[in-house]
C-alpha beads as a LAMMPS data file, in Angstrom:
LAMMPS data file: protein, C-alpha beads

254 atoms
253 bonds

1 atom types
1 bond types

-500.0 500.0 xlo xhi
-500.0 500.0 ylo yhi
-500.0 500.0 zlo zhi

Masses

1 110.0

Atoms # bond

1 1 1 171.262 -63.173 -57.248
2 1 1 173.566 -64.744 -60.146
3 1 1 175.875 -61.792 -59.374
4 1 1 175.798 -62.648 -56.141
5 1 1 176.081 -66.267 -56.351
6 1 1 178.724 -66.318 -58.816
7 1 1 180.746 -64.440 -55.955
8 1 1 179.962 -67.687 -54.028
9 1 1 181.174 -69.313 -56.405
10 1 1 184.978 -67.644 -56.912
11 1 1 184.865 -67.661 -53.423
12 1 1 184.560 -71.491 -53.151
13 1 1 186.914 -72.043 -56.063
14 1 1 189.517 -70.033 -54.364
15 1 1 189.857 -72.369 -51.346
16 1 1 188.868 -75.270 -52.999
17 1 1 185.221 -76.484 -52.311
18 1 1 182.114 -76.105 -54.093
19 1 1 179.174 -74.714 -53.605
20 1 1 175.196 -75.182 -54.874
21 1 1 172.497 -73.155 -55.379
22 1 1 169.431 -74.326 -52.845
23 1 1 165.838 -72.139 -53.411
24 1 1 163.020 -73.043 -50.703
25 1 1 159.568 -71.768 -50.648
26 1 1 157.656 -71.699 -47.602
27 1 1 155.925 -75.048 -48.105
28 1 1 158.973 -76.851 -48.552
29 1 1 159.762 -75.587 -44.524
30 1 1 156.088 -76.033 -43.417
31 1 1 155.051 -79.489 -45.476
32 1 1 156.593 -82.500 -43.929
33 1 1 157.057 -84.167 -46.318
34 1 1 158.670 -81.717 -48.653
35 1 1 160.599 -80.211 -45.525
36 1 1 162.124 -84.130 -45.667
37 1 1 162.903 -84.009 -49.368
38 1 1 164.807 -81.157 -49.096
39 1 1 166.323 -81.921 -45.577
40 1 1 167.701 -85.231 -47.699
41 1 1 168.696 -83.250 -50.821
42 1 1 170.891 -81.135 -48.400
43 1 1 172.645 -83.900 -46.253
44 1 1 173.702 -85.691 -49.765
45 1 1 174.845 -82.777 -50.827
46 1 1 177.043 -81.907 -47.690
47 1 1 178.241 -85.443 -47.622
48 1 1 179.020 -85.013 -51.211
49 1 1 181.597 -82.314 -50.019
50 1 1 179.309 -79.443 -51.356
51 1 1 178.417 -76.503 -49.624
52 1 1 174.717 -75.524 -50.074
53 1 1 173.743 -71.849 -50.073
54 1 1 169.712 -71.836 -49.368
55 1 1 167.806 -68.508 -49.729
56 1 1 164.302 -68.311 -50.434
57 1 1 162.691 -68.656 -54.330
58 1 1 161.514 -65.323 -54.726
59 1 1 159.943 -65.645 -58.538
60 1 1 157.612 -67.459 -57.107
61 1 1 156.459 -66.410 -53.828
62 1 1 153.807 -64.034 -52.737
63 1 1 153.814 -61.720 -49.976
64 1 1 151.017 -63.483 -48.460
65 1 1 152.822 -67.090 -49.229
66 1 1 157.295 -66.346 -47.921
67 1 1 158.803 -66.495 -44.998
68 1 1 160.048 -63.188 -45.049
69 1 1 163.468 -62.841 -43.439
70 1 1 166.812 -64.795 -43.728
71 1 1 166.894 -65.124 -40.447
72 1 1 164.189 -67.153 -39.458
73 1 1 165.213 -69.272 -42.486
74 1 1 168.927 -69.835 -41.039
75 1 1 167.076 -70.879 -38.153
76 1 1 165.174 -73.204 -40.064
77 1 1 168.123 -74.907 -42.208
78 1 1 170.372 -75.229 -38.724
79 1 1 167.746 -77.429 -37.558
80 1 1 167.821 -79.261 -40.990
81 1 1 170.791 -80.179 -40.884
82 1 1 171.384 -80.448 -37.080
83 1 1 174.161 -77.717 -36.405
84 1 1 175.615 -77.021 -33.402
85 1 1 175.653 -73.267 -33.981
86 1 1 174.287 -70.709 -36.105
87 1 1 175.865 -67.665 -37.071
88 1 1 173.542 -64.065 -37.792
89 1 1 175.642 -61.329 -38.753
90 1 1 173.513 -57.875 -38.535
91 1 1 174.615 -54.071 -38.462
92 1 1 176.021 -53.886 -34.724
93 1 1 177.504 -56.014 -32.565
94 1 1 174.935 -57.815 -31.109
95 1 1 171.965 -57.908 -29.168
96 1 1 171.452 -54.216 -26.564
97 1 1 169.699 -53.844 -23.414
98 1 1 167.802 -50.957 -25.638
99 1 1 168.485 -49.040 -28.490
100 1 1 171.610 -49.151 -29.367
101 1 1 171.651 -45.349 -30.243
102 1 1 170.289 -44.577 -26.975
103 1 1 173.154 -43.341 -24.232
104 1 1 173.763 -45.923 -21.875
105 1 1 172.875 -48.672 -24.452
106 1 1 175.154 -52.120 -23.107
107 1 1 175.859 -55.504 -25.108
108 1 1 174.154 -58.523 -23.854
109 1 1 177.089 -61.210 -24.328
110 1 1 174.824 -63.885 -23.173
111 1 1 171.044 -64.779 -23.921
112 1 1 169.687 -67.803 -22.308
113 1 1 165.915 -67.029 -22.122
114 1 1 164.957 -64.312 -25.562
115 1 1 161.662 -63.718 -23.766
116 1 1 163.650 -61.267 -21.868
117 1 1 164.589 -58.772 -23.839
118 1 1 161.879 -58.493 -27.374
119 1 1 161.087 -55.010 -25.835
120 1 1 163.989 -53.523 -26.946
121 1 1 164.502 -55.751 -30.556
122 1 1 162.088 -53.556 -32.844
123 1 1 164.374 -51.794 -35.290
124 1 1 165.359 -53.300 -38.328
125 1 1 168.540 -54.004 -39.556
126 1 1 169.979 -51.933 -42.977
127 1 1 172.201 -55.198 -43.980
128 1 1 168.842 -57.500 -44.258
129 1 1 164.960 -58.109 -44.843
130 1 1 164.878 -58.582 -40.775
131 1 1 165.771 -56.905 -37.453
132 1 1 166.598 -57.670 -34.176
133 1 1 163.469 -59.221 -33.524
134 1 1 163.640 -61.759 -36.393
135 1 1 166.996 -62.449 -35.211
136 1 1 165.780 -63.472 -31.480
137 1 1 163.046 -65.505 -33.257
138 1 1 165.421 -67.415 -34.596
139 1 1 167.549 -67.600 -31.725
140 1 1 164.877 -69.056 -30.267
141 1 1 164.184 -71.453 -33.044
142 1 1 167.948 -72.579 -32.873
143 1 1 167.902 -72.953 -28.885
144 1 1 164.876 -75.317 -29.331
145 1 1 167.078 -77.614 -31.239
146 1 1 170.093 -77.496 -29.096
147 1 1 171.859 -75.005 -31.543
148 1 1 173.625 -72.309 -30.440
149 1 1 173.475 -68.968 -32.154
150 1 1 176.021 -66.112 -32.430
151 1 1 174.748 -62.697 -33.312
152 1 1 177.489 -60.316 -34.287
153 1 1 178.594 -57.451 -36.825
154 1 1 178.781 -58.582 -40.655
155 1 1 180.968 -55.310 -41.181
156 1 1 184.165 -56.654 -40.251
157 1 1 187.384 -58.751 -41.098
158 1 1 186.591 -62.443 -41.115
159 1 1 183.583 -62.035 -39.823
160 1 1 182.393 -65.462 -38.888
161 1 1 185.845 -67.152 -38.032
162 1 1 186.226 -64.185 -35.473
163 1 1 182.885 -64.680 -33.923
164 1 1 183.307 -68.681 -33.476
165 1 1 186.675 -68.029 -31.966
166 1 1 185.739 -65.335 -30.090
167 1 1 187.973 -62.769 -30.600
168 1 1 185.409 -59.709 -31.039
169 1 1 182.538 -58.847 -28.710
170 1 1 179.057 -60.736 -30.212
171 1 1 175.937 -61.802 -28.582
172 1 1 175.706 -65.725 -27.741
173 1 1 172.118 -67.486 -27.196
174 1 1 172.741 -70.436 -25.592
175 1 1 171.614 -73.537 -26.638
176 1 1 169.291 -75.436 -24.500
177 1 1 170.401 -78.538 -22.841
178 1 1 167.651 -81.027 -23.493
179 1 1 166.545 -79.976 -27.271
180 1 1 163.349 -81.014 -28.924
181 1 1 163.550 -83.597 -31.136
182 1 1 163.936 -83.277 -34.774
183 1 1 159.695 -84.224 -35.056
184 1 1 158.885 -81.768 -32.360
185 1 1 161.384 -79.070 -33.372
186 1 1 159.352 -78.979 -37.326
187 1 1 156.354 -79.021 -35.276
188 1 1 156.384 -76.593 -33.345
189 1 1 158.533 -74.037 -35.230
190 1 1 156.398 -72.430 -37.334
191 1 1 157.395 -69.639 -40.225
192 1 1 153.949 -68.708 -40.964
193 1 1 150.580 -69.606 -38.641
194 1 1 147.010 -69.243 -39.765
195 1 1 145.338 -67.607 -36.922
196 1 1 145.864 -66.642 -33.423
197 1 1 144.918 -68.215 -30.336
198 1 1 144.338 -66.020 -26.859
199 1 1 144.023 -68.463 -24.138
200 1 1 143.918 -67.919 -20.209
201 1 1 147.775 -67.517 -18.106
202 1 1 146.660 -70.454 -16.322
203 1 1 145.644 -72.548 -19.847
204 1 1 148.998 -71.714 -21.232
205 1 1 151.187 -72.875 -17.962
206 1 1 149.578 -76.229 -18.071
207 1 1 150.421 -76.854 -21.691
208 1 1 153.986 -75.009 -20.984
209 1 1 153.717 -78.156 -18.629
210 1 1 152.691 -80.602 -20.956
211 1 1 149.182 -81.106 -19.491
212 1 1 147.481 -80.295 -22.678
213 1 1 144.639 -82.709 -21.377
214 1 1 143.246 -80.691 -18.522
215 1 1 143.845 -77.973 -20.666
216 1 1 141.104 -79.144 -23.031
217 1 1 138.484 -78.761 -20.466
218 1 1 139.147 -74.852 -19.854
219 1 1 138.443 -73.489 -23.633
220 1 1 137.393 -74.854 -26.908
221 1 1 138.660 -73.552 -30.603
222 1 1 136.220 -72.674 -33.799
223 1 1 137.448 -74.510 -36.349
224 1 1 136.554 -71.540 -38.902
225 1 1 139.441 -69.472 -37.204
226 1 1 142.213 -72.149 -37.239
227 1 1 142.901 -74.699 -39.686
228 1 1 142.844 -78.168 -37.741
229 1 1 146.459 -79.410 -39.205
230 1 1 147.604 -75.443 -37.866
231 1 1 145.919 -75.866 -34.864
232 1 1 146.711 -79.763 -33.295
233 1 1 150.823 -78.677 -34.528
234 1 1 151.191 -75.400 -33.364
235 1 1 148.730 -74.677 -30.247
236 1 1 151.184 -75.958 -27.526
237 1 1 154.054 -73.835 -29.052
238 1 1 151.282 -70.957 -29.402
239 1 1 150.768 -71.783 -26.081
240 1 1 153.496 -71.489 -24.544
241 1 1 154.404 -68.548 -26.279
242 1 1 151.841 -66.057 -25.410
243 1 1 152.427 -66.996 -22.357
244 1 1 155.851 -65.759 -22.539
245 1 1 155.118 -62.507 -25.010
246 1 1 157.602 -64.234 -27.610
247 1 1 155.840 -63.533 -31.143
248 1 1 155.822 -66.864 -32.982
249 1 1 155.636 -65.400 -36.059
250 1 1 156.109 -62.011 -37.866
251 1 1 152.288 -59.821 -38.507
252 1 1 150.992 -60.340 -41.574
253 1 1 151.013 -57.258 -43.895
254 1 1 147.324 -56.016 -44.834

Bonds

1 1 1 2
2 1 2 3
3 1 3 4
4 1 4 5
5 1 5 6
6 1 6 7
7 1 7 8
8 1 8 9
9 1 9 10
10 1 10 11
11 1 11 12
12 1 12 13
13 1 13 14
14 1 14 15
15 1 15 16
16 1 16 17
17 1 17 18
18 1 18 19
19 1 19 20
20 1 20 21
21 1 21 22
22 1 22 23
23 1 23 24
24 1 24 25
25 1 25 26
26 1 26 27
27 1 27 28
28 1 28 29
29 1 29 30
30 1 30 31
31 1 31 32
32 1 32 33
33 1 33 34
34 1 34 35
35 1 35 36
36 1 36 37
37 1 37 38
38 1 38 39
39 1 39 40
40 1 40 41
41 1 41 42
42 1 42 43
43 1 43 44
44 1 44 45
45 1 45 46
46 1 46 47
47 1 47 48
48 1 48 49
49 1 49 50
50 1 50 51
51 1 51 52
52 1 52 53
53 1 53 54
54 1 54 55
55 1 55 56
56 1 56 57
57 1 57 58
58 1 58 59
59 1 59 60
60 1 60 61
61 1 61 62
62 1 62 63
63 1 63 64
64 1 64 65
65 1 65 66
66 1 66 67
67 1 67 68
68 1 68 69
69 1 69 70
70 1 70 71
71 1 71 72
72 1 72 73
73 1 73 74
74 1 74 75
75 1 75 76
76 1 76 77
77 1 77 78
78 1 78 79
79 1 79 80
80 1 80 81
81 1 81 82
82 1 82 83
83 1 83 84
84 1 84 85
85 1 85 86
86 1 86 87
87 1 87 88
88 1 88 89
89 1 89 90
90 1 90 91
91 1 91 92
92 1 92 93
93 1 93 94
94 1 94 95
95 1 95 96
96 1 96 97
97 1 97 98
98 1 98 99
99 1 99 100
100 1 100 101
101 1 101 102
102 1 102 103
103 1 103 104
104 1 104 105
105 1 105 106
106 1 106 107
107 1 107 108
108 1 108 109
109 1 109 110
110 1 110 111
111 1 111 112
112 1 112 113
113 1 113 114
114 1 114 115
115 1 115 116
116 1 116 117
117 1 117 118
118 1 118 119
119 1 119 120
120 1 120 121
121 1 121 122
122 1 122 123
123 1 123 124
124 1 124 125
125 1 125 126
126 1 126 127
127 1 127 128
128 1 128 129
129 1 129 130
130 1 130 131
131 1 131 132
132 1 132 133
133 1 133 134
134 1 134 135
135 1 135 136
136 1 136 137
137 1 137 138
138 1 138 139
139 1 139 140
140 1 140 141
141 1 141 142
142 1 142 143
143 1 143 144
144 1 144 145
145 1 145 146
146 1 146 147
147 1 147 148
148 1 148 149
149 1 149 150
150 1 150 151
151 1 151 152
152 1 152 153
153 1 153 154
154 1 154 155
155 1 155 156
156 1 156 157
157 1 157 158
158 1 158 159
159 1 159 160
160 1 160 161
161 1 161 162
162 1 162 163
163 1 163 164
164 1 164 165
165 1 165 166
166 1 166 167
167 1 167 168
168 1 168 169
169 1 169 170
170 1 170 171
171 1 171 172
172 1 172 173
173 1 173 174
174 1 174 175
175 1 175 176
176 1 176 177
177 1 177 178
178 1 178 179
179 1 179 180
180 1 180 181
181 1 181 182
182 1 182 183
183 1 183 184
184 1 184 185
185 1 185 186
186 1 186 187
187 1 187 188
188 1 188 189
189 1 189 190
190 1 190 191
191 1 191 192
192 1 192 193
193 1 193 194
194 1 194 195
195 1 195 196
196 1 196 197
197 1 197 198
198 1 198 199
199 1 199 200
200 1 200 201
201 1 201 202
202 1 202 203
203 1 203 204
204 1 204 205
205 1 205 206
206 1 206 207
207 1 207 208
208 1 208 209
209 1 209 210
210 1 210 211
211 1 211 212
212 1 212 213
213 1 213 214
214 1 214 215
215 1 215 216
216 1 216 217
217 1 217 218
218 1 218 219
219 1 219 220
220 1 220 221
221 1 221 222
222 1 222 223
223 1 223 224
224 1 224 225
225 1 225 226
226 1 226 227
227 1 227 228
228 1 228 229
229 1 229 230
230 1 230 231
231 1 231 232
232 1 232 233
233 1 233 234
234 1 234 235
235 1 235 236
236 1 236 237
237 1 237 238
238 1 238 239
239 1 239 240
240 1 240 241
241 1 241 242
242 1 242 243
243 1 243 244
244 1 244 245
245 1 245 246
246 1 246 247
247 1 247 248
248 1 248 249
249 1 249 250
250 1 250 251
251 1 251 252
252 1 252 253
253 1 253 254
Protein backbone atom coordinates (compact mmCIF):
# COMPACT_ATOMS: atom_id res chain seq x y z
CA UNK A 1 0.00 0.00 0.00
CA UNK A 2 2.63 2.96 0.73
CA UNK A 3 4.11 1.95 -2.65
CA UNK A 4 1.06 2.22 -4.01
CA UNK A 5 -0.16 5.26 -2.43
CA UNK A 6 2.88 7.18 -2.87
CA UNK A 7 2.08 6.61 -6.73
CA UNK A 8 -1.16 8.47 -5.77
CA UNK A 9 0.60 10.75 -4.55
CA UNK A 10 3.18 11.80 -7.67
CA UNK A 11 0.25 11.36 -9.52
CA UNK A 12 -1.68 14.16 -7.71
CA UNK A 13 1.41 16.35 -7.48
CA UNK A 14 1.85 16.15 -11.15
CA UNK A 15 -1.48 17.86 -11.99
CA UNK A 16 -1.70 19.73 -9.06
CA UNK A 17 -4.18 18.40 -6.36
CA UNK A 18 -3.76 16.41 -3.38
CA UNK A 19 -4.72 13.48 -2.25
CA UNK A 20 -5.41 11.58 1.43
CA UNK A 21 -5.20 8.40 2.66
CA UNK A 22 -8.96 7.18 3.92
CA UNK A 23 -8.97 3.34 5.73
CA UNK A 24 -12.67 2.04 6.59
CA UNK A 25 -13.52 -1.06 8.38
CA UNK A 26 -16.74 -2.61 7.98
CA UNK A 27 -18.39 -0.97 10.99
CA UNK A 28 -17.59 2.35 9.95
CA UNK A 29 -20.08 1.38 6.58
CA UNK A 30 -22.59 -0.62 8.72
CA UNK A 31 -22.73 1.70 12.17
CA UNK A 32 -24.66 4.84 11.61
CA UNK A 33 -23.20 6.70 13.38
CA UNK A 34 -19.64 6.00 12.44
CA UNK A 35 -20.84 5.64 8.67
CA UNK A 36 -21.76 9.67 9.48
CA UNK A 37 -18.36 10.46 10.94
CA UNK A 38 -16.67 9.34 8.17
CA UNK A 39 -19.29 10.47 5.51
CA UNK A 40 -18.38 14.14 7.24
CA UNK A 41 -14.61 13.53 7.38
CA UNK A 42 -14.88 12.93 3.54
CA UNK A 43 -17.11 15.93 2.40
CA UNK A 44 -14.55 18.38 4.43
CA UNK A 45 -12.03 16.89 2.90
CA UNK A 46 -13.40 17.19 -0.77
CA UNK A 47 -14.46 20.70 -0.02
CA UNK A 48 -11.02 21.23 1.23
CA UNK A 49 -9.89 20.54 -2.45
CA UNK A 50 -8.48 17.04 -1.43
CA UNK A 51 -9.04 13.99 -3.12
CA UNK A 52 -9.69 11.02 -0.75
CA UNK A 53 -8.55 7.54 -1.75
CA UNK A 54 -10.68 5.00 0.65
CA UNK A 55 -9.74 1.27 0.66
CA UNK A 56 -10.44 -0.93 3.39
CA UNK A 57 -7.99 -1.21 6.83
CA UNK A 58 -6.74 -4.50 6.35
CA UNK A 59 -4.34 -4.78 9.71
CA UNK A 60 -7.17 -4.92 11.36
CA UNK A 61 -9.89 -6.81 9.86
CA UNK A 62 -10.83 -10.41 10.01
CA UNK A 63 -12.14 -12.54 7.41
CA UNK A 64 -15.20 -13.01 9.31
CA UNK A 65 -15.36 -8.99 10.14
CA UNK A 66 -14.40 -7.01 5.96
CA UNK A 67 -16.29 -6.30 3.36
CA UNK A 68 -14.40 -8.15 1.01
CA UNK A 69 -14.25 -6.52 -2.42
CA UNK A 70 -13.53 -2.92 -3.69
CA UNK A 71 -16.34 -2.98 -5.42
CA UNK A 72 -19.04 -3.13 -3.16
CA UNK A 73 -17.03 -0.51 -1.22
CA UNK A 74 -17.02 2.03 -4.35
CA UNK A 75 -20.54 1.41 -4.19
CA UNK A 76 -20.67 2.30 -0.74
CA UNK A 77 -18.47 5.66 -0.82
CA UNK A 78 -20.60 6.90 -4.17
CA UNK A 79 -23.49 6.90 -1.99
CA UNK A 80 -21.39 8.77 0.70
CA UNK A 81 -20.71 11.29 -1.00
CA UNK A 82 -23.72 11.44 -3.41
CA UNK A 83 -22.07 10.90 -6.96
CA UNK A 84 -23.70 10.90 -9.95
CA UNK A 85 -21.65 8.03 -11.37
CA UNK A 86 -19.37 5.42 -10.41
CA UNK A 87 -16.70 4.09 -12.36
CA UNK A 88 -15.51 -0.07 -11.99
CA UNK A 89 -12.78 -0.85 -14.17
CA UNK A 90 -12.35 -4.88 -14.39
CA UNK A 91 -10.41 -7.21 -16.93
CA UNK A 92 -12.87 -6.92 -20.07
CA UNK A 93 -14.95 -4.59 -21.33
CA UNK A 94 -17.89 -4.89 -19.53
CA UNK A 95 -20.68 -6.83 -18.51
CA UNK A 96 -21.49 -10.34 -21.28
CA UNK A 97 -24.61 -12.05 -21.99
CA UNK A 98 -22.32 -15.22 -20.75
CA UNK A 99 -18.91 -16.00 -20.52
CA UNK A 100 -17.02 -13.92 -22.15
CA UNK A 101 -14.71 -16.79 -23.43
CA UNK A 102 -17.61 -18.59 -24.65
CA UNK A 103 -18.25 -18.13 -28.73
CA UNK A 104 -21.02 -15.99 -29.28
CA UNK A 105 -20.38 -14.07 -25.98
CA UNK A 106 -22.04 -10.13 -26.73
CA UNK A 107 -21.52 -6.81 -24.57
CA UNK A 108 -24.46 -5.61 -22.70
CA UNK A 109 -24.05 -1.66 -23.25
CA UNK A 110 -26.99 -1.06 -21.09
CA UNK A 111 -28.20 -2.57 -17.64
CA UNK A 112 -31.31 -1.19 -16.22
CA UNK A 113 -32.60 -4.11 -14.05
CA UNK A 114 -29.01 -6.44 -12.72
CA UNK A 115 -31.52 -9.11 -11.70
CA UNK A 116 -31.30 -10.04 -15.26
CA UNK A 117 -28.28 -11.22 -15.95
CA UNK A 118 -26.30 -12.69 -12.23
CA UNK A 119 -26.43 -16.08 -14.13
CA UNK A 120 -23.78 -15.37 -16.20
CA UNK A 121 -21.53 -12.90 -13.54
CA UNK A 122 -19.67 -15.84 -11.59
CA UNK A 123 -16.04 -15.57 -12.62
CA UNK A 124 -13.78 -13.45 -10.93
CA UNK A 125 -11.83 -10.83 -12.13
CA UNK A 126 -7.60 -11.21 -12.18
CA UNK A 127 -7.26 -7.18 -11.67
CA UNK A 128 -9.29 -7.38 -8.13
CA UNK A 129 -10.56 -9.19 -4.83
CA UNK A 130 -14.14 -9.31 -6.82
CA UNK A 131 -15.83 -10.46 -10.06
CA UNK A 132 -18.53 -9.72 -12.10
CA UNK A 133 -20.92 -10.47 -9.58
CA UNK A 134 -19.54 -8.05 -6.95
CA UNK A 135 -19.50 -5.60 -9.62
CA UNK A 136 -23.47 -5.95 -10.38
CA UNK A 137 -23.91 -5.81 -6.57
CA UNK A 138 -22.68 -2.72 -6.60
CA UNK A 139 -24.30 -1.60 -9.59
CA UNK A 140 -27.13 -2.24 -7.88
CA UNK A 141 -26.11 -0.46 -4.76
CA UNK A 142 -25.26 2.69 -6.95
CA UNK A 143 -28.72 2.51 -8.97
CA UNK A 144 -30.50 2.59 -5.54
CA UNK A 145 -29.03 5.94 -4.96
CA UNK A 146 -29.58 7.44 -8.30
CA UNK A 147 -25.85 6.82 -9.30
CA UNK A 148 -24.96 5.65 -12.37
CA UNK A 149 -22.22 3.12 -12.84
CA UNK A 150 -19.82 2.45 -15.76
CA UNK A 151 -18.17 -0.92 -15.95
CA UNK A 152 -15.32 -1.02 -18.40
CA UNK A 153 -11.62 -2.32 -19.06
CA UNK A 154 -8.86 -0.89 -16.54
CA UNK A 155 -6.22 -2.08 -19.27
CA UNK A 156 -6.31 0.81 -21.39
CA UNK A 157 -5.23 4.51 -22.19
CA UNK A 158 -7.06 6.94 -19.95
CA UNK A 159 -9.11 4.65 -18.76
CA UNK A 160 -11.77 6.52 -16.89
CA UNK A 161 -11.83 9.85 -18.99
CA UNK A 162 -12.57 7.46 -22.03
CA UNK A 163 -15.34 5.65 -20.35
CA UNK A 164 -17.20 9.01 -19.06
CA UNK A 165 -16.87 10.37 -22.54
CA UNK A 166 -17.67 7.47 -24.16
CA UNK A 167 -15.32 6.86 -26.60
CA UNK A 168 -14.68 2.95 -25.98
CA UNK A 169 -17.35 0.27 -25.67
CA UNK A 170 -18.25 -0.19 -21.56
CA UNK A 171 -21.24 -1.42 -19.81
CA UNK A 172 -23.64 1.43 -18.32
CA UNK A 173 -26.21 0.58 -15.33
CA UNK A 174 -28.51 3.10 -15.31
CA UNK A 175 -29.37 4.98 -12.53
CA UNK A 176 -32.82 4.82 -11.24
CA UNK A 177 -35.04 7.76 -11.51
CA UNK A 178 -36.60 8.12 -8.10
CA UNK A 179 -33.48 7.04 -5.71
CA UNK A 180 -33.79 6.10 -2.10
CA UNK A 181 -32.96 8.50 0.17
CA UNK A 182 -29.68 8.89 1.78
CA UNK A 183 -31.48 7.09 5.31
CA UNK A 184 -33.00 4.37 3.25
CA UNK A 185 -30.08 3.87 0.85
CA UNK A 186 -27.57 3.01 4.41
CA UNK A 187 -30.44 0.99 5.38
CA UNK A 188 -31.01 -1.11 3.17
CA UNK A 189 -27.56 -1.61 1.56
CA UNK A 190 -25.99 -3.94 3.48
CA UNK A 191 -22.07 -5.21 3.12
CA UNK A 192 -22.41 -7.95 5.50
CA UNK A 193 -26.00 -9.55 6.96
CA UNK A 194 -26.30 -11.87 9.89
CA UNK A 195 -28.61 -14.49 8.73
CA UNK A 196 -30.89 -15.32 5.97
CA UNK A 197 -34.45 -15.00 5.63
CA UNK A 198 -36.63 -17.46 3.10
CA UNK A 199 -40.01 -16.03 2.92
CA UNK A 200 -43.06 -16.96 0.56
CA UNK A 201 -43.13 -15.17 -3.47
CA UNK A 202 -46.25 -13.73 -2.34
CA UNK A 203 -44.61 -12.31 1.28
CA UNK A 204 -41.82 -10.78 -0.66
CA UNK A 205 -44.15 -8.90 -3.47
CA UNK A 206 -46.07 -7.22 -0.76
CA UNK A 207 -43.02 -5.82 0.95
CA UNK A 208 -41.46 -5.19 -2.76
CA UNK A 209 -44.81 -3.13 -2.44
CA UNK A 210 -44.30 -1.57 0.68
CA UNK A 211 -47.08 -3.47 2.53
CA UNK A 212 -44.77 -4.78 5.12
CA UNK A 213 -47.95 -4.75 7.47
CA UNK A 214 -50.00 -7.50 5.93
CA UNK A 215 -46.88 -9.04 5.46
CA UNK A 216 -46.47 -9.52 9.21
CA UNK A 217 -49.44 -11.70 9.43
CA UNK A 218 -48.07 -14.44 6.85
CA UNK A 219 -44.67 -15.52 8.81
CA UNK A 220 -42.94 -14.72 11.99
CA UNK A 221 -38.87 -14.57 12.57
CA UNK A 222 -36.81 -16.38 15.64
CA UNK A 223 -35.00 -13.91 17.04
CA UNK A 224 -32.01 -16.51 17.72
CA UNK A 225 -31.44 -16.57 13.83
CA UNK A 226 -31.44 -12.78 13.15
CA UNK A 227 -30.22 -10.08 15.19
CA UNK A 228 -33.28 -7.60 15.74
CA UNK A 229 -31.19 -4.27 14.61
CA UNK A 230 -30.20 -6.84 11.26
CA UNK A 231 -33.50 -7.87 10.95
CA UNK A 232 -36.11 -4.49 11.31
CA UNK A 233 -33.05 -2.72 8.64
CA UNK A 234 -32.51 -5.20 6.24
CA UNK A 235 -35.73 -7.61 5.89
CA UNK A 236 -37.55 -5.41 3.26
CA UNK A 237 -34.30 -5.18 1.14
CA UNK A 238 -33.90 -9.08 1.95
CA UNK A 239 -37.17 -9.11 0.84
CA UNK A 240 -37.26 -7.86 -2.05
CA UNK A 241 -34.26 -9.43 -3.06
CA UNK A 242 -34.94 -13.04 -2.90
CA UNK A 243 -37.61 -12.29 -4.57
CA UNK A 244 -35.63 -11.16 -7.41
CA UNK A 245 -32.53 -13.90 -7.02
CA UNK A 246 -30.14 -10.74 -6.51
CA UNK A 247 -27.62 -11.97 -3.64
CA UNK A 248 -27.49 -9.15 -1.08
CA UNK A 249 -24.42 -10.08 0.09
CA UNK A 250 -21.35 -12.26 -0.78
CA UNK A 251 -21.39 -16.23 1.22
CA UNK A 252 -19.58 -16.27 4.07
CA UNK A 253 -16.39 -18.42 3.93
CA UNK A 254 -16.52 -21.53 6.45
Amino acid sequence: MPILLNAYKQVAHEYSFDIAQVLVTLKDLEDRRRFLNTKNTVHRLLRAGITPIVNENDSITTEEIRVGDNDRLAAKVAQMVQAETLVILTCVDGLYDRDPSEPGAALVETVSDVNEFLEVTKGVSSLGSGGMLTKMQAANMAQNSGCATLIGNGEADRPVTSLLDGTRKHTRCVANAKPATDWTAWLTDRLQMAGSLVIPGAAATRFAAGNAACCARTFSLSRAALSGATCCTSMTRMATNAHAGLPTSPPRKR
